[in-house]
N, C-alpha and C positions, 0 to 999 in steps of 0.2 A: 506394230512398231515399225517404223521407218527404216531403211538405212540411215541417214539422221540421227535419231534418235537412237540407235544400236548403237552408235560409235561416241556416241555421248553418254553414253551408259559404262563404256568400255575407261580399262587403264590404259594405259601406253601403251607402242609396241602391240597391236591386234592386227590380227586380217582376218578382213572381212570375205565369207564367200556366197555361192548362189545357189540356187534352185535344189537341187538331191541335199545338200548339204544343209539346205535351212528345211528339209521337208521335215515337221513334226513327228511323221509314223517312223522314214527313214533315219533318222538322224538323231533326236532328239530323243531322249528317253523319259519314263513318266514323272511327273513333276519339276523335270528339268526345265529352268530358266532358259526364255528365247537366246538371251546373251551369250551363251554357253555357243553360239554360233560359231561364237568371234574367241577365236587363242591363236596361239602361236601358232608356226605352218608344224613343227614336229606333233604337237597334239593333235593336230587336224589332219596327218597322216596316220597317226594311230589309233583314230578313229574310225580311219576308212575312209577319210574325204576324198573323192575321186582330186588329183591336181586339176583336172581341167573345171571344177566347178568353185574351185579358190581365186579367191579375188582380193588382190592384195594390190593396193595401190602405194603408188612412191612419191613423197618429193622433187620437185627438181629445182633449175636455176635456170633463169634466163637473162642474160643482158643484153637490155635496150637500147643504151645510148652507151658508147667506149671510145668515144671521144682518148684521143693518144693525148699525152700533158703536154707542154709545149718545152721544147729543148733549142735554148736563144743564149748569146753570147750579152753581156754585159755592151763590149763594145759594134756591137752588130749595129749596123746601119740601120736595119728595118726596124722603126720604135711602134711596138704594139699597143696599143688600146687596151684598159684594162682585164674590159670583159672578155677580149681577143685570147687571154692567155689563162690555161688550163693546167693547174697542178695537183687536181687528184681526179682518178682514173677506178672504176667507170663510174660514169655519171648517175645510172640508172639502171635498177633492176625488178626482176619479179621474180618471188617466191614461192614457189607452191609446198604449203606445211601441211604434214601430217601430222598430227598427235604423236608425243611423242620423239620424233625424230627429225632432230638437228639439220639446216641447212647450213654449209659454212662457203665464202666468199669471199675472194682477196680483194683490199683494197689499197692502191696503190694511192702515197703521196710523196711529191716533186716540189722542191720548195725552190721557186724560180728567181733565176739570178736580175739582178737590176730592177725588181719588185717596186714599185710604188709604194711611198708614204706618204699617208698627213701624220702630223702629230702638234696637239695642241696643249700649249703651254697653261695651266692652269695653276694662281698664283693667290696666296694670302697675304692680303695687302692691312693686316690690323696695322699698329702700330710697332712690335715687335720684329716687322720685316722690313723694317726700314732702311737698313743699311744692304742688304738681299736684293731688293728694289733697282739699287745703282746699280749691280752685276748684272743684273737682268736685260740692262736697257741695251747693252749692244751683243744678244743672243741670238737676235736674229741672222746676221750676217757670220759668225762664228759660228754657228750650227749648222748655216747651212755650208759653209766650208766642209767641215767635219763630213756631213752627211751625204757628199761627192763620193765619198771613198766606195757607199753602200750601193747608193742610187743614184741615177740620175735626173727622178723623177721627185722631187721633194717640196713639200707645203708645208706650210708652220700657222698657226696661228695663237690668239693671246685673248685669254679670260680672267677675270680678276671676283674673289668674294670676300666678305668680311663678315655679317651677321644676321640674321632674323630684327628688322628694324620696328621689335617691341620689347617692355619691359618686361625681364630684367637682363636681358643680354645687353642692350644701348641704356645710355640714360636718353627719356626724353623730354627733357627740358627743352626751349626751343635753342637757347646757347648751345648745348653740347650736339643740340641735332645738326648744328651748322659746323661746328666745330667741335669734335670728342674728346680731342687733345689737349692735354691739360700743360700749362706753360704759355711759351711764347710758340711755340710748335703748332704750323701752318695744314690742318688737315680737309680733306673731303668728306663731305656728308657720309655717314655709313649707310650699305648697302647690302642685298644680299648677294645676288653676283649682277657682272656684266659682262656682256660679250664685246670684249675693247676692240678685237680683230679678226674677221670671218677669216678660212684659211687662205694662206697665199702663195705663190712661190717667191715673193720679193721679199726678200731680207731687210730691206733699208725702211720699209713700210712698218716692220714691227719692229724694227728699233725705235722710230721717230713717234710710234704712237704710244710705247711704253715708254718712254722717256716724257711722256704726258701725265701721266698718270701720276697720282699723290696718296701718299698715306693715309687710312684712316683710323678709327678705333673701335673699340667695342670694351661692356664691363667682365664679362667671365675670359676663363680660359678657353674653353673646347671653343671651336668656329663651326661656321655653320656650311663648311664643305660639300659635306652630304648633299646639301639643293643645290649646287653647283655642279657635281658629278651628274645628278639627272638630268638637268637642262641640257650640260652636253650631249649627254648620251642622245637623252630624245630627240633634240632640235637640228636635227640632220642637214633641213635647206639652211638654218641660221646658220650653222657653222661650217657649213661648205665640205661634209663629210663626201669622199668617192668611194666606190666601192675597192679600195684598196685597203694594205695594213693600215688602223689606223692606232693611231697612240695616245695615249694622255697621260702628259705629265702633272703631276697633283703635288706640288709646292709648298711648305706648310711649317711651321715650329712650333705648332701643337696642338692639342686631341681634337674629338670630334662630338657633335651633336649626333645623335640617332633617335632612329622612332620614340615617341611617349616625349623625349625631354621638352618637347610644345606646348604641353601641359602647363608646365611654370611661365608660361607667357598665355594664357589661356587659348592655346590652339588645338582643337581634338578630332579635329578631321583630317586623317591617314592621307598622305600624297597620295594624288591619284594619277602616279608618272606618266603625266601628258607635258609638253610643251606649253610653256607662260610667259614664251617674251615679248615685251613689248619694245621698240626702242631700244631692243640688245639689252632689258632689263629686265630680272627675274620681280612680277608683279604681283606673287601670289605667294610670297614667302609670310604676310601676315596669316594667310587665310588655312595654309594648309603645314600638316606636322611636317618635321622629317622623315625621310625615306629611311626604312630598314634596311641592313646590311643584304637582307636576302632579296629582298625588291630590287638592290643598286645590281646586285651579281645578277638577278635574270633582267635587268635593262643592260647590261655593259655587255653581257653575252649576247644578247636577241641583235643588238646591233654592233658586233665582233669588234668590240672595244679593248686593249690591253693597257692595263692601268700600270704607270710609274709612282709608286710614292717617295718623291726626295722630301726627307723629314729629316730633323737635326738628331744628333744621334742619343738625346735625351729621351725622345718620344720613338725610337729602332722597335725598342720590346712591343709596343700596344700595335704600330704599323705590319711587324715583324706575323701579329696574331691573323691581323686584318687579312694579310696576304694569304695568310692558309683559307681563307674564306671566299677569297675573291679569286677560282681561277685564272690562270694567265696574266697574272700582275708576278710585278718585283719592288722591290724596295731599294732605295741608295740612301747613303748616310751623307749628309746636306753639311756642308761646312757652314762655320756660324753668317757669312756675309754672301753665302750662293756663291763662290767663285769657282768650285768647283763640277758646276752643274752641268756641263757641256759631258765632259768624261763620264758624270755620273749616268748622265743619257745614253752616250754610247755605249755603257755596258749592259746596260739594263735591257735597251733593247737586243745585243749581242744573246745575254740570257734567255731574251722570249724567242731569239729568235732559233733555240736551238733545241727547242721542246714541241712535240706536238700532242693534243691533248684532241679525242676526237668525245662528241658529246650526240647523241641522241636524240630527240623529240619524246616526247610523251607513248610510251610502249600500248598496245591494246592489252586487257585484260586477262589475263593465261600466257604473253608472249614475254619470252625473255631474251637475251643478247649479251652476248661476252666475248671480250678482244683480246686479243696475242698479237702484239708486234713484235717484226721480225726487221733488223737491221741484216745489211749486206755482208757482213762478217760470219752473221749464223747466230747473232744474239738473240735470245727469244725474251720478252717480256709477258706478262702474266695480266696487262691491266687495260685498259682502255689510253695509258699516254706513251710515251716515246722521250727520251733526252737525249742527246748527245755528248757522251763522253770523253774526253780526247785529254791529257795532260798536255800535248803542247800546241796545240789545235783549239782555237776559241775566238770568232763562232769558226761552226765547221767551214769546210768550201762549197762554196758553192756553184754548178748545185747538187747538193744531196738528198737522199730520196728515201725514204722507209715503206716498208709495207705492213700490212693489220691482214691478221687471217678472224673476221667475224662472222660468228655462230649465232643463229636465229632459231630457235624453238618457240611451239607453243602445245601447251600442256591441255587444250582443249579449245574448240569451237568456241567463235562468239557467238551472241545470243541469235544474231541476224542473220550471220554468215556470210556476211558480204566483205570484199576485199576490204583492207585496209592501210594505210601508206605511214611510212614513216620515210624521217631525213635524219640523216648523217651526216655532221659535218665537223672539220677541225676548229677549235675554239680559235678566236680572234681572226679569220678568214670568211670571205663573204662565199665562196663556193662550198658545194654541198653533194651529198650523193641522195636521190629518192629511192627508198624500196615500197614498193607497192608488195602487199603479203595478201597469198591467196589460200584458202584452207578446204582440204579434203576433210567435209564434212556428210560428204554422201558415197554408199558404195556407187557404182557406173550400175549396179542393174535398178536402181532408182528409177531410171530413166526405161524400163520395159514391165513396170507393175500394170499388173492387169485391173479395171475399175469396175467394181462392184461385180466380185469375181465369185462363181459361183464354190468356190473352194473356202470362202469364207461366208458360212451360212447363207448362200444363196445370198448373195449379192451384199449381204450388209456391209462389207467392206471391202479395200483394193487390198491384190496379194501381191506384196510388194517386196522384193529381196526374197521370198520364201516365205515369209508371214504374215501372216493379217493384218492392216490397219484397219483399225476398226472406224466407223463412223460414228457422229457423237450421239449417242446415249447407250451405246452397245459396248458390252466388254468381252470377256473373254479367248481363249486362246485364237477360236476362230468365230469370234463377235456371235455366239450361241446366244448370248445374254442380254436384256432390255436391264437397266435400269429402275426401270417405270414397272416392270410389271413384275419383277422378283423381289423377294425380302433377304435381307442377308441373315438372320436367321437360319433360314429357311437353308441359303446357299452355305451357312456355315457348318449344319449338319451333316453337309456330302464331306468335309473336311477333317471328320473327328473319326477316328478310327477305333473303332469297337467300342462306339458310342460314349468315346471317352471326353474327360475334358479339354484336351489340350488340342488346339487349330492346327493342324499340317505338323504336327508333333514337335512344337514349337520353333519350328525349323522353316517356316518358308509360310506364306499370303492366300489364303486362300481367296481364288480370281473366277467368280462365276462358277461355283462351285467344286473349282478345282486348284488342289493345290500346287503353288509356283514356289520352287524353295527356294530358301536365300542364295545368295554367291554368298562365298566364303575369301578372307584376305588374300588367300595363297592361292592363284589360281588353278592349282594341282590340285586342291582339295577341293568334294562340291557332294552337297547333299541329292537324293534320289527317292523315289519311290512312292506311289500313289498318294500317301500323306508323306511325305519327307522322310520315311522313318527308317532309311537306309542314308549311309556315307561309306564315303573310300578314305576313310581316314581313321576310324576308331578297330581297326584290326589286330592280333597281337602281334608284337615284334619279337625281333631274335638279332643279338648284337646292336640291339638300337635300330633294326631296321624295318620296315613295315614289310608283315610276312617275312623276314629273315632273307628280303632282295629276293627272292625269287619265288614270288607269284605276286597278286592281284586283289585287293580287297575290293569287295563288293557286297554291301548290303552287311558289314560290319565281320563279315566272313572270309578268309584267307582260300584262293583258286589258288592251287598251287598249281607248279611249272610239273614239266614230265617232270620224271624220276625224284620227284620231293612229296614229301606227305608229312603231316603232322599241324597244329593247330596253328601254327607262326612258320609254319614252310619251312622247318629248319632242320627237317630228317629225310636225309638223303638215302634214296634207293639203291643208289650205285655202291656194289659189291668189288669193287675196284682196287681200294685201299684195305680189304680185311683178307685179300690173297696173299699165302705166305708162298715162300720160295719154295717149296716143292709144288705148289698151284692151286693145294688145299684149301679152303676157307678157313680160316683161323686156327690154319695147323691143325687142323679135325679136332680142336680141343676147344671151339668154343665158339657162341653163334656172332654173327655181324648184324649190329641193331646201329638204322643210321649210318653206316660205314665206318662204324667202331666196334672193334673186336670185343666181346664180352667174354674170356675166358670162363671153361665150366669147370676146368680141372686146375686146381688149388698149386698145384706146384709148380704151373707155367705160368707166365706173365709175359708182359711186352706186347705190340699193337698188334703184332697178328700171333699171339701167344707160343712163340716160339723161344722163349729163354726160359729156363729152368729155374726154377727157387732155389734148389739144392746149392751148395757153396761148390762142392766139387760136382765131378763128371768123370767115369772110367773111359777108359778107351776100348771103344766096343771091338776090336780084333783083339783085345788080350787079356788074360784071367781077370775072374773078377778081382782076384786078390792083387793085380798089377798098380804100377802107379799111378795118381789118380793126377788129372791136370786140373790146374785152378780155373776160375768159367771163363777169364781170360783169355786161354790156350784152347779149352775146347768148344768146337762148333757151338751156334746156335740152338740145332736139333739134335745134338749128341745124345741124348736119350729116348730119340723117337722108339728107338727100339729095342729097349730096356725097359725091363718090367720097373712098375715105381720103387717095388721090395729092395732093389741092387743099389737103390740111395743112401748114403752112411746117416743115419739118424742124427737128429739136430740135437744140441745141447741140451744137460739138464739143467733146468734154471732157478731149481729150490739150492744144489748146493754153491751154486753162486753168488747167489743172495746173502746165504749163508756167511760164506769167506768174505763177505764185503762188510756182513754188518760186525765178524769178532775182529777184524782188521781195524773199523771205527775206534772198538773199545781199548783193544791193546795201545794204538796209538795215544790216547786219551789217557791211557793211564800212566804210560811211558813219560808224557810232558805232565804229568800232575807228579811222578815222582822227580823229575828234572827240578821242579819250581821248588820242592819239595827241601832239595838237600842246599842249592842255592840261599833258601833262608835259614837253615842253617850255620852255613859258611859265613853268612853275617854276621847274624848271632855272636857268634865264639869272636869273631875280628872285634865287635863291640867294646864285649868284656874283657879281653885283652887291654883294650888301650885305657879301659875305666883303671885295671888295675898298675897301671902302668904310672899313671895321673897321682894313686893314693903313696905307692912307693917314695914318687919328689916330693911331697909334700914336707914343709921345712917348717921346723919349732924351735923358736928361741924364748929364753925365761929372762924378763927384766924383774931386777929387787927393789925395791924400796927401801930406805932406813928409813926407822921413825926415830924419834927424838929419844933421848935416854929414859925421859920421865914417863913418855907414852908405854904404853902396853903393848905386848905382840901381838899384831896383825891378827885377824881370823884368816883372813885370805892374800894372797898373793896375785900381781897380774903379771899376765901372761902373753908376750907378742907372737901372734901368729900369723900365718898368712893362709889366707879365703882359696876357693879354688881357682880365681880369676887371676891368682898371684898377688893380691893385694895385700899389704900388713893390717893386721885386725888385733885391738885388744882386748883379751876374755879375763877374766876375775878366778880363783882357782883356791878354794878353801886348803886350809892346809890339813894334813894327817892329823 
């Protein structure tokens, strides 16, 4: 195995070291994995690794090119060339990565005063912008007013689109192809874009050539913007792009075409965002779809475009989405007739121009990269962008400057191992930063392997770092073994330990008839032993801890530390803590097991058995019959020298029990006599008021007369009243 290959085998965070330390006999123990070379430097001290045979290589940083940014006045005589001026610092680096461990790298950006722009007007000319059209036509000379204040260096130019000229976005009759516009309404053939005006610095040129320019139409709503945004983007010499800020204003009162929607005009071959003008005329809008969203963002980025969308504030929401899509764009809300477009400009750009957004190239595979910007104040951000916050400050002054602290790792070797390069640079800016990335992917003793070294089976292979690489058809630790002329059978038997079934004790590969045991997740833990059938991990513990912290598991067995014994190292020899204060061992009353007092004699207690059980304690200078003090008052050892006999004897506990269980009864009967006379005393109250009730009770006798002829009555009635107080009459036979 290589240096190479060992470190490609490895997690994070290894060093790698040489010669005594990778030696098999020295170093490595039996069926240990070559890998086990490579740990941290505290393991590779506690194993004994001499330090001078560790080899531990580092990362570093190097900048190439530190070009200073350029620091110019607006009004400064000297007027610089674009490429002349430099606002991010350094230009160029090299990295050298280890596995593992992080390179990090300031990066300084300076955003320079009196900056150069183009910026090109990009306009929907359907029939819906037709009153848009008239404010537009003297923009050129107002904008560039305006844009005096920013720069002094300023170009404008003017692009106009309307649709895909097939059915069913146009109609194509040959009438409506000449004329879309339905009325008396004077239109131009529809198109899908043109380039009306390469960029310029002359204002009077692009007023006089849109003020040329005529409405036309189309049948849907969405326009076909989308092939207008790539043309610009790609066609650099058409539109006269510098390498400076450059901008596009994209003009519009409503949605958009995107990928697939080709289809309903039978077009299904995908843009293939090149350049198709002819004549300043986009020629290939029959042939090919619209661009996707994600195609327009890597064309508008690739050539540091920042997109304005002025859209009417019906279509804000759908533009509003668009923007979260398309870094380094903004949006303004379009009055219905463009009159407010000039301001809508200036803020827009105001906004991009107080953000920086830095972007990457394509990472190599295991390589990662992460940004913190850091503002002059001590603000730190978390992301890869930068904004400018100010309430009354907008844009900032200029110039102002931010810096990025970026962190480069990679988690392992490429396949190749050869440098790699990537760029750095702030979105919508044509400067850039190169890192070229170099990776330690060999130790240095790589470079002193011995070839066809007699330490590896007589020459079958180079010893290289310490160990064998074998040549091809041999294996083994030290290339013992042909391929060709062994059975693994054969080699599998040397691997079964007491002729059992299971390979290296299911624990590790048996490699030319000897076993290589796995690595284990936790680099702390790792199997051992002729077949694998020892670890430093399956040992007992004590408080959760392997061996109870103080010893050594090896071969499933606990090495204890001096002064510990026991099966988990957690019985301590030290007689330390069972010395009582006269200097005894446990008070003479009892042995130290572990360095915890085991009391022998039943009436002392406590860690070195010096407190008495007894409640009291006499006071040994005075009769026994003297007062006794509570264990409070007297010593510790107050009975060292007192026979047990002069103890007052402990309570009986039969007649306690006793007094407790006739205490239960009597109470029990006491409240059952209580409840007892209580009802009672009811009772008699009851009957009381019954007889109280029969006493009122009232009788009156009404008579009847019968008629002289009639006969006397058998009965009489009788009014009475009920016990509810009610009058009741009863019938009442007579004597």
């Amino acid at each position: 195995m290589s240096g190479s290959e060992l470190m490609k085998d490895l997690n994070i965070d290894v060093s790698c070291f040489t010669r005594s330390c990778f030696s098999l006999q020295s170093f490595l123990s039996v069926g240990e994995a070559k890998s086990a070379r490579c740990d941290d430097l505290q393991a590779l001290s506690e194993r004994r690794c001499p330090p001078g045979k560790i080899e531990n290589p580092r990362g570093s940083i190097q900048i190439d090119k530190d070009q200073p940014v350029t620091n110019r006045k607006k009004d400064s005589p000297e007027k610089l060339k674009p490429e002349q001026i430099t606002q991010i610092q350094p230009q160029k680096l090299s990295l050298t990565l280890r596995s593992g461990e992080p390179q990090t790298f300031s990066l300084k950006f300076k955003r320079a005063e009196d900056y150069p722009i183009d910026l090109y007007y990009l306009m929907d000319l359907s029939f819906s912008m037709k009153d848009d059209l008239e404010n537009v036509k003297n923009l050129g000379t107002d904008l560039m007013k305006e844009m005096q204040g920013i720069t002094s260096d300023f170009r404008i130019g003017f692009g106009s689109f309307v649709e895909k000229t097939v059915m069913p976005y146009i109609s194509t009759t040959p009438a409506r192809l000449l004329n879309p516009c339905t009325g008396n309404e004077n239109c131009t053939s529809p198109f899908s874009y043109k380039n009306v005006l390469k960029l310029t610095n002359k204002g009077d040129e692009f007023n006089r050539l849109v003020s040329q320019q005529q409405i036309s139409g189309n049948l849907d709503s969405p326009e076909g913007g989308f092939d207008a945004i790539m043309q610009v983007a790609v066609c650099e010499d058409q539109i006269g792009w510098r390498n400076v800020t450059r901008l596009l204003v994209f003009s519009t009162d409503a949605g958009f075409h995107f990928a697939g929607d080709g289809k309903l005009g039978g077009i299904v071959l995908p843009n293939d965002g090149k350049c198709h003008l002819e004549n300043d005329m986009y020629t290939m809008s029959h042939y090919y779809d619209y661009p996707s969203i994600a195609h327009l963002v890597q064309k508008l980025s690739d050539h540091n475009i920042q997109t304005i969308f002025a859209v009417t504030n019906d279509f804000q929401p759908v533009y509003q989405e668009l923007k979260n899509l398309i870094p380094k764009s903004a949006v303004g809300t379009l009055s219905s007739n463009s009159s407010n477009v000039i301001k809508l400009i200036i803020d827009a750009y105001n906004s991009l121009s107080s953000e920086v957004i830095l972007e990457n190239s394509r990472l190599p595979e295991g390589v990662s990269i992460s940004y913190k910007s850091v503002c002059k104040n001590g603000v730190e951000g978390t992301d890869e962008s930068w904004r400018f916050h100010s309430p009354n400050v907008n844009p900032p002054p200029l110039p102002w400057q931010v810096s990025f602290q970026i962190s480069v790792a990679a988690q392992k070797c490429p396949e190749d191992g050869k440098a790699e390069v990537i760029k750095i640079k702030p979105l919508g800016f044509n400067e850039e930063v190169e890192v070229v990335l170099n990776f330690i992917c060999e130790c240095e003793c790589s470079a002193l392997a011995e070839i066809n070294s007699d330490k590896c089976d007589s020459g079958h292979g180079a010893f290289e770092c310490g160990a064998c690489k074998c040549k091809e058809g041999r294996i083994g630790r030290l290339c013992e073994c042909s391929k060709d002329e062994v059975r693994t059978e054969d080699l599998d038997a040397n691997c079964r330990k007491d002729n059992g079934t299971d390979i290296c004790s299911n624990n590790g590969d048996c490699v030319c008839g000897t076993c290589e045991c796995k690595k284990r997740e936790n680099p702390a833990e790792a199997y051992s032993g002729t077949y694998c059938e020892c670890d430093n991990f399956n040992c007992d513990r004590s408080n959760n801890k392997l061996c109870g912290g103080h010893g050594r598991c090896e071969c499933r067995k606990c090495i204890c530390d001096a002064n510990y014994t026991g099966s988990a190292c957690d019985c301590s020899l030290d007689k330390t803590s069972c010395l009582a204060k006269n200097g005894q061992i446990c008070n003479g009353r009892g042995t130290c097991e572990c360095g915890v007092c085991k009391c022998t004699d039943p009436k002392f207690q406590g860690p070195t058995c010096e407190r008495a059980c007894c409640p009291t304690c006499p006071v040994e200078s005075a009769p026994s019959t003297s007062t006794l003090l509570t264990p409070s008052q007297a010593p510790l050892d107050c009975l060292m020298s007192l026979p047990p006999s002069e103890c007052p004897p402990g309570p009986d506990i039969i007649p306690i029990v006793l007094g407790v269980v006739a205490g239960i009864v009597l109470i029990g009967l006491a409240l059952l006599l209580i409840w007892k006379l209580l009802m009672i005393i009811h009772d008699r109250r009851e009957f009381a008021k019954f007889e109280k009730e029969k006493m009122n009770a009232k009788w009156d006798t009404v008579s009847v007369k019968s008629p002289p002829s009639a006969s006397a009555p058998k009965c009489f009635l009788v009014l009475t009243l009920s016990e509810s107080n009610q009058p009741k009459l009863m019938c009442r036979q007579r004597d």
